[in-house]
N, C-alpha and C positions, 0 to 999 in steps of 0.2 A: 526733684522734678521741676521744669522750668512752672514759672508762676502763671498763671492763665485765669482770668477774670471771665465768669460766665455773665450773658446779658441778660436785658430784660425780660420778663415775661411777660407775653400779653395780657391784657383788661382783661377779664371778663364779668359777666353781667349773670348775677347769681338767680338760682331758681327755685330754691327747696324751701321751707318754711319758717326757718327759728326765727326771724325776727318777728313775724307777724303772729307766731302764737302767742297767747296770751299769757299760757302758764307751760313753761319748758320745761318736760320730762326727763328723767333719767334715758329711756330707752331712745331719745332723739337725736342723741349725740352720734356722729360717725362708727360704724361697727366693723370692730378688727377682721380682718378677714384668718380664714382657720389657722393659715399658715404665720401669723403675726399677733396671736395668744400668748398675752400674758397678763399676771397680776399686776389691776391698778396701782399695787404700791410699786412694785419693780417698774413702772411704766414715769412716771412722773410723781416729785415732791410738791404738792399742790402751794398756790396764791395766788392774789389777784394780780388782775390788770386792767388797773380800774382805766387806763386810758384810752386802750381798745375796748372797752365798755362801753364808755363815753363815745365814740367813734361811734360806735355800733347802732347806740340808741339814738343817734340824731341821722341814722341810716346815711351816712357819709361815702364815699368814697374811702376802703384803707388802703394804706399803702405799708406792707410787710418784708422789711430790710433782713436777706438770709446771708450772713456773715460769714467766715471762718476757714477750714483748708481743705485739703480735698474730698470730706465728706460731703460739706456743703456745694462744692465743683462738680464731683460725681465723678470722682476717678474709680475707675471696674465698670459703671453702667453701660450699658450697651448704647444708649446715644444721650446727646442732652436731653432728652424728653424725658430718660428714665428715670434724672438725681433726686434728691428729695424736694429741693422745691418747685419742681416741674410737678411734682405727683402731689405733693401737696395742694398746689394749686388746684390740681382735679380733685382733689377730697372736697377742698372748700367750695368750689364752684357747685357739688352736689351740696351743701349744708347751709346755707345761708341762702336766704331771701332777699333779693334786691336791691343788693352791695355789691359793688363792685369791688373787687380785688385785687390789688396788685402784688406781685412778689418781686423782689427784683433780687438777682442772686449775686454775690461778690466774693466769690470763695476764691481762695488761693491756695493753690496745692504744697505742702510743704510748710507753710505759718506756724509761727508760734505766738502764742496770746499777745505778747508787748508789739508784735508787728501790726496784728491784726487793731488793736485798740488804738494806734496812732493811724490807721488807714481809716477805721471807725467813724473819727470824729471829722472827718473831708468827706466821709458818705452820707452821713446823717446829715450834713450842713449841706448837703446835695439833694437827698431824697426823703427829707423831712418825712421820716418812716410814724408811723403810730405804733411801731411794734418792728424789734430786733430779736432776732434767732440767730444768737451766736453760740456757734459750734467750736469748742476746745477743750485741749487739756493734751491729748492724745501727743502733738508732736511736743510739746514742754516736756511730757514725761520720758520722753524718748530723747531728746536733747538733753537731758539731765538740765533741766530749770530746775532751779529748786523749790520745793514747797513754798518758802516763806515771799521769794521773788513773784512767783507767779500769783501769790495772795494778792499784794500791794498791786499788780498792775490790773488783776482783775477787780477787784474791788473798786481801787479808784474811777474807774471804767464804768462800772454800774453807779456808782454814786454821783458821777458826770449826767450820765443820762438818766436816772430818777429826778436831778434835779431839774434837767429840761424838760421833765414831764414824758419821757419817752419810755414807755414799756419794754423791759428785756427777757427774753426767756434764753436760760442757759441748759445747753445739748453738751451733755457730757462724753467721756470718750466710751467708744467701741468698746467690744471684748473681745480679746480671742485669747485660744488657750496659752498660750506659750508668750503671754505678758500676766498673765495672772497671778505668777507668784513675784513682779518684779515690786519689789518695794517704792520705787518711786512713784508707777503708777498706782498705786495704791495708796501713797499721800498723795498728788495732784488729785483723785478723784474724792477723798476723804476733804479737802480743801472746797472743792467745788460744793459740795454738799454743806459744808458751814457755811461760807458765804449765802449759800441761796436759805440757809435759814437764817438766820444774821439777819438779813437783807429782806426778808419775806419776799422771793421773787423763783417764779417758777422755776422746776428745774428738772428738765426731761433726763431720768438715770439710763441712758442708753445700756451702757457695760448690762447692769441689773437683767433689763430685758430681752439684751442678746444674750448674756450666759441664762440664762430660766429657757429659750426657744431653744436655743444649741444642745441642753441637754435634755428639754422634755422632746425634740422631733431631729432626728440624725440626718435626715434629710428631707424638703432641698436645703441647702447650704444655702447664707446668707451672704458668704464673701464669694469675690473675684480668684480670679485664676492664682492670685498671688497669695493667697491667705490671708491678707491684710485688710486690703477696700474691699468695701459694699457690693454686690453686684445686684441688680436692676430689682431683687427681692428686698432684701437688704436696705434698698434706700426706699421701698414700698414703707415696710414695716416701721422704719424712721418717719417717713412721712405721717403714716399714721397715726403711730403715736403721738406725736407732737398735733395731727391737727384734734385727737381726743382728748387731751390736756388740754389745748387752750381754748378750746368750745366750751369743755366741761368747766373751766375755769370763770369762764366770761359768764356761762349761763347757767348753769345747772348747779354750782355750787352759790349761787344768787352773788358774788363779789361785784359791786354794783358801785360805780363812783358818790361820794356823798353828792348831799345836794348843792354844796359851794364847792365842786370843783370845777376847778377853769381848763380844760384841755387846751 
């Protein structure tokens, strides 16, 4: 599919209460809706981020850079409003007090990790993000990348941006049936999961929590007409996820920046 760069998303100006409570609950965190149940562990491999933290608590303005190919783009949803970080945006805009928000999407349909992490470092030097949501693996696996290749470019990647202080959360691939038993995805995804413990940096197991919804509720379907991409549920459920990970990550599991760090 030709390459297509999604735009910005507007500001907005948040209303609900986390930052202003004093002592942030378990039950405060964004709540799945019925149809995007699933177990915490299948949902996300938890860490911190301690820089969107730090953002957070000096009530800043963040700005949250959504990286990677057409999951991130929103190839199957029904319009740009429906991809995940159009919907994300409405999750956060209800969850957060006083912040303003920004997402800005840069998805490319079609990408594989080494393209996206050389695009990476001209967007980051652009939209000086407090926090990356990069979505990959899916087309490496399907390209025959190989494990060991796609290790070295992701990693170097997050080790770039750890050192510039920029928080990344890594969105793993989809599921569907008829990739399930393919063995390369199966190491790209195995790979992704080292890395983010390795690394101690978040790491939303998408596959996990689309194959646990696919087989615990046969319908509605999560993909598009094709079998493959998302459609407008599908990138609900991604949204969500990710935005109950990194709420829960920020606040609720207390990862909190020391008190000498310098964002």
């Amino acid at each position: 599919m030709a390459g297509k760069i999604a735009g910005r998303l507007a500001v907005a100006s948040l209303s609900l209460g986390f930052l202003s409570a004093p002592g942030l609950r378990a039950e405060d965190t964004p709540q799945l809706s019925a149809q995007c149940q699933a177990p915490a562990a299948d949902i996300a491999a938890p860490a911190p981020l301690p820089n969107l933290a730090a953002t957070l608590a000096s009530h800043k303005k963040i700005r949250i850079l959504a990286i990677g190919s057409s999951s991130t783009y929103g190839i199957g949803a029904s319009s740009r409003s429906r991809n995940y970080p159009a919907q994300l945006h409405e999750i956060l805009a209800k969850s957060l007090n006083g912040v303003d928000v920004e997402i800005v999407n840069r998805g490319v349909s079609g990408e594989v990790a080494a393209t996206t992490a050389e695009r990476l470092r001209s967007e980051v030097a652009i939209e000086r993000p407090d926090l990356v949501l990069w979505q990959l693996g899916t087309n490496d696996a399907l390209s025959r990348v190989s494990p060991e290749q796609f290790e070295e470019t992701v990693r170097s990647t997050v080790d770039w941006l750890k050192a510039d202080k920029i928080d990344v959360v890594l969105v793993g691939l989809q599921y569907t049936p008829k990739l399930a038993r393919d063995d390369n995805y199966k190491a790209i995804r195995d790979v992704l999961l080292k890395i983010a413990s390795d690394e101690n940096i978040l790491y939303i197991r998408r596959y996990e929590a689309m194959q646990f919804i696919s087989k615990a509720r046969a319908t509605p379907t999560m993909m598009s007409a094709d079998d493959f991409h998302l459609n407008d549920l599908g990138y609900r459920c991604m949204a969500e996820h990710i935005a109950q990970a990194v709420i829960a990550n920020v606040f609720v599991r207390r990862f909190r920046p020391p008190t000498n760090y310098t964002p």
